[in-house]
C-alpha positions in Angstrom: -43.9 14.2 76.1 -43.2 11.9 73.0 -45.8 12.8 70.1 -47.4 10.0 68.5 -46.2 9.4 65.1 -49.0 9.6 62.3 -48.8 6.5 59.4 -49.8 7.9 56.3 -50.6 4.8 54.0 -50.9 5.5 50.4 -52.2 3.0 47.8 -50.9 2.7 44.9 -52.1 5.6 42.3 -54.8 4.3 39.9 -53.1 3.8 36.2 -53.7 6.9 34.1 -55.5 5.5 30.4 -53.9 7.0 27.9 -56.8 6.5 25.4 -60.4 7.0 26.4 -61.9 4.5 23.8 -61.8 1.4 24.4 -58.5 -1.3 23.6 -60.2 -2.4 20.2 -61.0 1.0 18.8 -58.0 3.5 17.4 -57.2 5.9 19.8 -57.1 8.6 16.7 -60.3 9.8 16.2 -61.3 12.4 13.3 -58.5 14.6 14.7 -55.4 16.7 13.4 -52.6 14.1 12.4 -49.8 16.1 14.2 -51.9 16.3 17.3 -52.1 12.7 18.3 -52.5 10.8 21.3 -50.7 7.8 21.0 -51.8 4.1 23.2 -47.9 4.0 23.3 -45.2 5.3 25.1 -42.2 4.2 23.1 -39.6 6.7 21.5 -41.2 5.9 17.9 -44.7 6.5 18.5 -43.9 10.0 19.7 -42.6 10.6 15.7 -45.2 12.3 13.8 -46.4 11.2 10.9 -46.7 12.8 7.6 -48.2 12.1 4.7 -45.6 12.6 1.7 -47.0 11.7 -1.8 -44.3 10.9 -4.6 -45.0 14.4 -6.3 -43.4 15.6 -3.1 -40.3 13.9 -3.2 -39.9 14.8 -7.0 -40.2 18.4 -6.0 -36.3 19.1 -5.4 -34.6 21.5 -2.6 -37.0 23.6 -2.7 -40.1 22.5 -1.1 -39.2 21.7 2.4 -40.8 18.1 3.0 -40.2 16.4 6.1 -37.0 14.8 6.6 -36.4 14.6 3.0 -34.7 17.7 2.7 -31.7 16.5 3.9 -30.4 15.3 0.6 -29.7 17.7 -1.0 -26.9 19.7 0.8 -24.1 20.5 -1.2 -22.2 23.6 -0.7 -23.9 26.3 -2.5 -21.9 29.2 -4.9 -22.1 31.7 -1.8 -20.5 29.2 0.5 -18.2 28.4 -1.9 -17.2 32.1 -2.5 -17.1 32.9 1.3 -14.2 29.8 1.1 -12.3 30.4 -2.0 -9.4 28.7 -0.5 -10.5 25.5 0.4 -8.8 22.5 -1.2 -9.7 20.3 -3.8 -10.4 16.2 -2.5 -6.8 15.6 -4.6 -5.1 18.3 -3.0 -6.0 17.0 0.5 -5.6 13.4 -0.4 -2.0 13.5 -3.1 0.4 13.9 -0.6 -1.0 10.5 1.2 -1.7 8.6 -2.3 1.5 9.4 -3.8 4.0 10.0 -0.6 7.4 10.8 -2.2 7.8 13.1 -4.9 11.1 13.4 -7.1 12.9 17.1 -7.7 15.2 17.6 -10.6 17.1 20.6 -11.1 19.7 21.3 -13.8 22.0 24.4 -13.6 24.3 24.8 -16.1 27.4 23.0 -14.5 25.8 19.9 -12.5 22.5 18.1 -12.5 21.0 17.3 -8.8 17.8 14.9 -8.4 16.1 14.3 -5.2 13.1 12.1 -3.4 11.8 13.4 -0.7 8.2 12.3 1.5 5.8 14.9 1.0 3.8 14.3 4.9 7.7 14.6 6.8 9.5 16.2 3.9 12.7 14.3 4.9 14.8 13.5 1.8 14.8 9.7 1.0 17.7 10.0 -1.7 19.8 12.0 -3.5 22.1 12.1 -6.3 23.8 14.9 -8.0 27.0 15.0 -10.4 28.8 18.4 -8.4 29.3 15.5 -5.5 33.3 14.5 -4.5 32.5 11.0 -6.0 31.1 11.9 -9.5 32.7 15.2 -10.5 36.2 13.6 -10.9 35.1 10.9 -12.8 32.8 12.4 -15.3 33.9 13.7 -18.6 31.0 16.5 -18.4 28.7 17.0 -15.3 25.6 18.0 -17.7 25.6 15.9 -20.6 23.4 12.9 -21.3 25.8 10.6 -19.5 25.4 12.3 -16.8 22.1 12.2 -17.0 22.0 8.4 -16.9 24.5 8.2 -14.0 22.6 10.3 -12.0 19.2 8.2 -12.7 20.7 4.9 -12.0 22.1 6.5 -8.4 18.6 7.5 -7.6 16.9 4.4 -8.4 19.7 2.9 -6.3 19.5 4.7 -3.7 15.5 5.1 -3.9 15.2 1.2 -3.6 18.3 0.9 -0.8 15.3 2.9 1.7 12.7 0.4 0.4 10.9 3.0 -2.2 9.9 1.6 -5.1 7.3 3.9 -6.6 7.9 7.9 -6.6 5.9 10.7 -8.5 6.9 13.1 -10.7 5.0 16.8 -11.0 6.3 19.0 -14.1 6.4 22.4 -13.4 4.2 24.7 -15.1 4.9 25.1 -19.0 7.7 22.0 -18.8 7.7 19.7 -20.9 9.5 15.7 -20.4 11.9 16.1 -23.1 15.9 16.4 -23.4 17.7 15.2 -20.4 14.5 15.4 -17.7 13.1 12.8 -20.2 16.9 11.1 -20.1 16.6 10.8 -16.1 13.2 9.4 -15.8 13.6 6.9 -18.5 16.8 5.8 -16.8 15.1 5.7 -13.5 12.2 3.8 -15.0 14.8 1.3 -16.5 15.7 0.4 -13.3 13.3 -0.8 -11.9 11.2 2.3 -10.4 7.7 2.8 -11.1 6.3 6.5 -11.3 2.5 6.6 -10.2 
């Protein structure tokens, strides 16, 4: 025996007011501002709102005001000390700003200068007065001539694999004088510009 099926027919359920008072008076009655009920369901009107005066915001870091203490965060000494070895901005950024660096090195039989890229460290040019080509036609593989020679093949060279700026860091206590001053000027000369 087949049981009769039952129809349940629901109405629709009556809207729920969301303000007691009437459409034309404020929903916020003589109540606590961060305890309102809102006539509105939108994502803004559930943001609270809170009085701030312009003493307030004059206040600094210290009094905790709303949102507005989100401007100051800077890294404070402890944070600092807990990351002593953090780099500076121009650490992090010189090897992008100024990509190939040039190495000079003078021993006291030959002079050897190199440009390498700083991000792939793959040398870009080099030059040096011990090679097959320059140590049998040189008169002296250190003097100022020398100097010059190897300069102008570096520059060559430098703008042969389309460089045409390089950067030049002294070592510590070294001072661009003598023949390091010789090299750059000749490199300068033709037509290389250090940044």
């Amino acid at each position: 025996m087949a049981m009769p099926r039952a129809t349940v027919v629901s109405s629709p359920p009556a809207p729920v007011p969301l303000c007691r008072a009437s459409p034309s008076v404020s929903c916020m009655r003589n109540r606590n501002p961060l305890s309102k009920q809102y006539a509105s369901l939108s994502w803004s009107s559930s943001i609270a709102l809170v009085p701030i005066t312009s003493q307030q915001l004059c206040r600094g870091p210290k009094q905790k005001v709303g949102v507005v203490q989100a401007a100051w965060t800077r890294r404070s000494k402890s944070e600092a000390a807990n990351r002593p070895n953090k780099k500076s901005w121009k650490q992090r950024t010189d090897m992008y700003m100024r990509p190939f660096l040039l190495n000079v090195f003078f021993s006291k039989r030959y002079i050897h200068a190199k440009v390498m890229h700083r991000g792939t460290s793959k040398v870009v040019s080099v030059a040096s007065s011990n090679s097959k080509d320059l140590r049998n036609t040189l008169p002296s593989l250190v003097d100022d001539d020398a100097c010059r020679t190897i300069g102008q093949l570096i520059a060559e060279r430098s703008k042969d694999a389309d460089v045409f700026a390089l950067a030049y860091e002294p070592k510590k206590n070294e001072r661009i004088e003598g023949k390091l001053a010789i090299v750059l000027d000749t490199i300068k000369d033709n037509g290389i510009i250090f940044v």
